[in-house]
N, CA, C and O of each residue as an XYZ file, in Angstrom:
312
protein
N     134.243     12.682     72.540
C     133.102     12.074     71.903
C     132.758     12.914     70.672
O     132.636     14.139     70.660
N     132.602     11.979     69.516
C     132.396     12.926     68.300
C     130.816     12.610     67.802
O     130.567     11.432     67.544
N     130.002     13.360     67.690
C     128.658     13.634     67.596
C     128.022     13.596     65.789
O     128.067     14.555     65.019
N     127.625     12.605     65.563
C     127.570     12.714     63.785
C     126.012     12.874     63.805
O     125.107     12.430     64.512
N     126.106     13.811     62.577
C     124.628     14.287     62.625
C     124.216     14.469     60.756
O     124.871     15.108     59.932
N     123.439     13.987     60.611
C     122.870     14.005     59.118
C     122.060     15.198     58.234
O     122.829     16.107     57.920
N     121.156     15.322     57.930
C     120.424     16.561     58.009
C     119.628     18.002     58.781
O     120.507     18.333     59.576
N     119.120     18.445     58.865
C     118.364     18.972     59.757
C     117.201     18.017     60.514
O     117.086     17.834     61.726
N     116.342     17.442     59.386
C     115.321     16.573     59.326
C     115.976     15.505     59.698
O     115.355     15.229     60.724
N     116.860     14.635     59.587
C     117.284     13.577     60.721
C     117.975     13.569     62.014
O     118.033     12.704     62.887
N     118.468     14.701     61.929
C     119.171     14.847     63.310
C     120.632     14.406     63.331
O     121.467     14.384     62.427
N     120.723     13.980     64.922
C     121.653     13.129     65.205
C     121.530     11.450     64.791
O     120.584     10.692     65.003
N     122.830     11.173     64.129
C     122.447      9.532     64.152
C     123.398      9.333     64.862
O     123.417      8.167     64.470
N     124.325      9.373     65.636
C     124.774      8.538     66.415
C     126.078      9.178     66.897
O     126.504     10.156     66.281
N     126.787      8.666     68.023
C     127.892      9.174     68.413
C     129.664      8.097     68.324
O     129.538      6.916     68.646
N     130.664      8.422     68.040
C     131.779      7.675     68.168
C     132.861      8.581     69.104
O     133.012      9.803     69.113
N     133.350      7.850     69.656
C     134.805      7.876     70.377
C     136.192      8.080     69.217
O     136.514      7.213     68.404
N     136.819      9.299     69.361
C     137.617      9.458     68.769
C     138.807     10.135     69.586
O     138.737     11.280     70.031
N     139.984      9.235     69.742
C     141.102     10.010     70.098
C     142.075     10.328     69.505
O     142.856      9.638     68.851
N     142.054     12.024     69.840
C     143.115     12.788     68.938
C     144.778     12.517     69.020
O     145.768     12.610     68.294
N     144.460     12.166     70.238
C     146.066     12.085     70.516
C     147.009     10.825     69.127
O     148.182     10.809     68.752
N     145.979     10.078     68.793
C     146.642      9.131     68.004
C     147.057      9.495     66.326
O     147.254      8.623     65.480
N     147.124     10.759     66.113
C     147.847     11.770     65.484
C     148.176     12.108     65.437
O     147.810     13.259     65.676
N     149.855     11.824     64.953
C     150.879     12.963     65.048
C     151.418     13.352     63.417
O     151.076     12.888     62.329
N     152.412     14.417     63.796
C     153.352     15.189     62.507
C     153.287     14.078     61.559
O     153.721     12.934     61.692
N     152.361     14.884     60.094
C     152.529     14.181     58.782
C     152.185     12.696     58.755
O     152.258     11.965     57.767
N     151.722     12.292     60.228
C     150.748     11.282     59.783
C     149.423     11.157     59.386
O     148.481     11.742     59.921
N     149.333     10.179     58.186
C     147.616     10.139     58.142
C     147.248      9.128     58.069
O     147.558      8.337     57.179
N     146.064      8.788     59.523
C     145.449      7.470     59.652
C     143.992      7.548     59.343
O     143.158      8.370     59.721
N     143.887      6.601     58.640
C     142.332      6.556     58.564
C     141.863      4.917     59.668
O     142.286      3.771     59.822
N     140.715      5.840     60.210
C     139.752      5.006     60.855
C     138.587      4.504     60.861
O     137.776      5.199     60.248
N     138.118      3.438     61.373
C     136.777      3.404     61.066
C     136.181      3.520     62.350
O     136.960      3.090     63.200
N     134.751      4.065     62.994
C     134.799      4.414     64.161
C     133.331      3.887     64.300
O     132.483      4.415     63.580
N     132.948      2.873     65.180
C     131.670      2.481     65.268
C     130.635      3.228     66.197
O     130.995      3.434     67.356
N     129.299      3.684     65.773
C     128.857      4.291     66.362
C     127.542      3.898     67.607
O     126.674      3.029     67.515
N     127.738      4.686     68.516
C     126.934      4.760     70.091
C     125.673      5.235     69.794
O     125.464      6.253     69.134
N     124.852      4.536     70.258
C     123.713      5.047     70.512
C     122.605      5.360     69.412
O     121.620      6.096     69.463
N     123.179      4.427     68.251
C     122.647      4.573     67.002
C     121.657      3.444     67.035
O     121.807      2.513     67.827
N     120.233      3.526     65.847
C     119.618      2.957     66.116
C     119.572      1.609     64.554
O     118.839      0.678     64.220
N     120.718      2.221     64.066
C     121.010      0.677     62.873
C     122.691      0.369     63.552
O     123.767      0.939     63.728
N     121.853     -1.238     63.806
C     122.958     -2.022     63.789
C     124.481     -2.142     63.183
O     124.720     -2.101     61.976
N     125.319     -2.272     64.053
C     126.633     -2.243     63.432
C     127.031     -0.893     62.591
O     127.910     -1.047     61.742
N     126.561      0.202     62.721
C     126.981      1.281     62.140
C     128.094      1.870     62.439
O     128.386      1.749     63.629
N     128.863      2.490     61.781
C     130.105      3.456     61.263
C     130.176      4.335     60.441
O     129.522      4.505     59.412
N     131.326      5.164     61.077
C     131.933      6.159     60.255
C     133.361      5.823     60.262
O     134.078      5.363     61.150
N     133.607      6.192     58.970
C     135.049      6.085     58.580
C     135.775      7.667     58.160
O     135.595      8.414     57.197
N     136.485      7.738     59.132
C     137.226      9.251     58.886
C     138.698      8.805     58.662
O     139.207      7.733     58.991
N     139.301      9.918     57.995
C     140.808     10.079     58.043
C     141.274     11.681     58.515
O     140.635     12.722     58.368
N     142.387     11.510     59.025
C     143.053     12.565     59.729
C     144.591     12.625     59.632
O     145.238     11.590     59.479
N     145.179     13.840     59.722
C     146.647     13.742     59.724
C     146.867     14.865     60.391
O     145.932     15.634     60.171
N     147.519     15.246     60.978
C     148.609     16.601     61.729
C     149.244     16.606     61.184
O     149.809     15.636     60.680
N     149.593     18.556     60.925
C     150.310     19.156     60.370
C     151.084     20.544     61.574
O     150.624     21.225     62.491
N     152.303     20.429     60.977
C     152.735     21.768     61.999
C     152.051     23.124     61.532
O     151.983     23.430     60.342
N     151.526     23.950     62.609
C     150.954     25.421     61.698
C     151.284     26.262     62.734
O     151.185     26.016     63.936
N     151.741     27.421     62.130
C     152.240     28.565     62.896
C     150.798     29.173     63.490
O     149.746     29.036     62.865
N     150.873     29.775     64.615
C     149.848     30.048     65.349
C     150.234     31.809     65.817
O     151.291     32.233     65.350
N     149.360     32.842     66.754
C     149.740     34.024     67.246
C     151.051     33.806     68.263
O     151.162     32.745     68.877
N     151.861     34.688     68.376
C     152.874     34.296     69.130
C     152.240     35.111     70.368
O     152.619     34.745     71.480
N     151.412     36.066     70.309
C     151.311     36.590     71.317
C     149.909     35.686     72.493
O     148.853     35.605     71.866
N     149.842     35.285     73.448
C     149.070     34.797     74.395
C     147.912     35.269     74.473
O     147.669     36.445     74.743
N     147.090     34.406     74.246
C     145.118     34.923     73.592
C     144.670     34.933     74.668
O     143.441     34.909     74.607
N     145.166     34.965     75.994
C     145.026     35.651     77.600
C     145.075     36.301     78.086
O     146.222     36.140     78.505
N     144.610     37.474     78.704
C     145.021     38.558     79.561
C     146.144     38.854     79.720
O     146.802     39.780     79.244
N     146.544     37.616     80.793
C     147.860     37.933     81.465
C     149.103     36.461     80.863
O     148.977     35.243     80.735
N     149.992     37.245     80.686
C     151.262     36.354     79.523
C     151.903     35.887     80.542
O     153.095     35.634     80.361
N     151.243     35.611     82.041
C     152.136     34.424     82.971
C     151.579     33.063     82.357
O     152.140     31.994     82.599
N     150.531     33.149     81.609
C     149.655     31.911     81.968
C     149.965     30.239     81.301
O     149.248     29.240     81.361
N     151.527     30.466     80.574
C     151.845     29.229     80.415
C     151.462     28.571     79.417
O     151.656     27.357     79.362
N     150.917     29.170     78.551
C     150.942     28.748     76.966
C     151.655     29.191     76.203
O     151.815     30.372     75.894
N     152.302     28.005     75.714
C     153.025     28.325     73.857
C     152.792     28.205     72.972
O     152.774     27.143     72.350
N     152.566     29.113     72.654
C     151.593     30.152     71.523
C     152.583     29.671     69.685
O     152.080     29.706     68.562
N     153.642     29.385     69.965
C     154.559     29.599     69.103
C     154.284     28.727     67.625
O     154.517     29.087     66.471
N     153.627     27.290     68.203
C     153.201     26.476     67.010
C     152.047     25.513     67.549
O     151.934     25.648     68.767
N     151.547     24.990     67.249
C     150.501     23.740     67.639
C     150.584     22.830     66.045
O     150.957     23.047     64.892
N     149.917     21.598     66.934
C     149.614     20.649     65.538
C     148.334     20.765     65.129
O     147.524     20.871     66.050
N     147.829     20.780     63.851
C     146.497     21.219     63.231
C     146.101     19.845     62.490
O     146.768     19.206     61.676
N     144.731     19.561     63.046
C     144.155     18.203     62.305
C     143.504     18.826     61.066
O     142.757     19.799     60.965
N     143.896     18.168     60.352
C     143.435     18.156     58.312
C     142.500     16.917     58.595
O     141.874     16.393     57.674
């Protein structure tokens, strides 16, 4: 759930559903995302997004280096 918020003095206006998963490598989709719980009708936000490959720590940001993460690259939303 993505939380859109305007000024200090207005707050929150409203919330949208956004799934990341529908981004992959060097794609960029733009969406328009209608918002929850808002109090004007038919409202939206329109975002765009793309994943990119980005090198990350190779070493495990965990204690203990059983714990099954690969550290080696992740995809990074732009």
């Amino acid at each position: 759930m993505l939380t859109i918020a305007s000024s200090k003095e207005v707050g929150i206006i409203g919330k949208a559903e956004l799934d990341l998963s529908s981004y992959g490598h060097d794609s960029f989709n733009e969406l328009k995302l209608p918002l929850k719980e808002c109090k004007y009708e038919n409202a939206f936000i329109q975002i765009g997004l793309k994943g990119v490959e980005s090198k990350v720590l190779t070493q495990p940001t965990t204690p203990t280096a059983d714990s099954g993460v690969n550290n080696d690259s992740m995809l990074t939303l732009m």
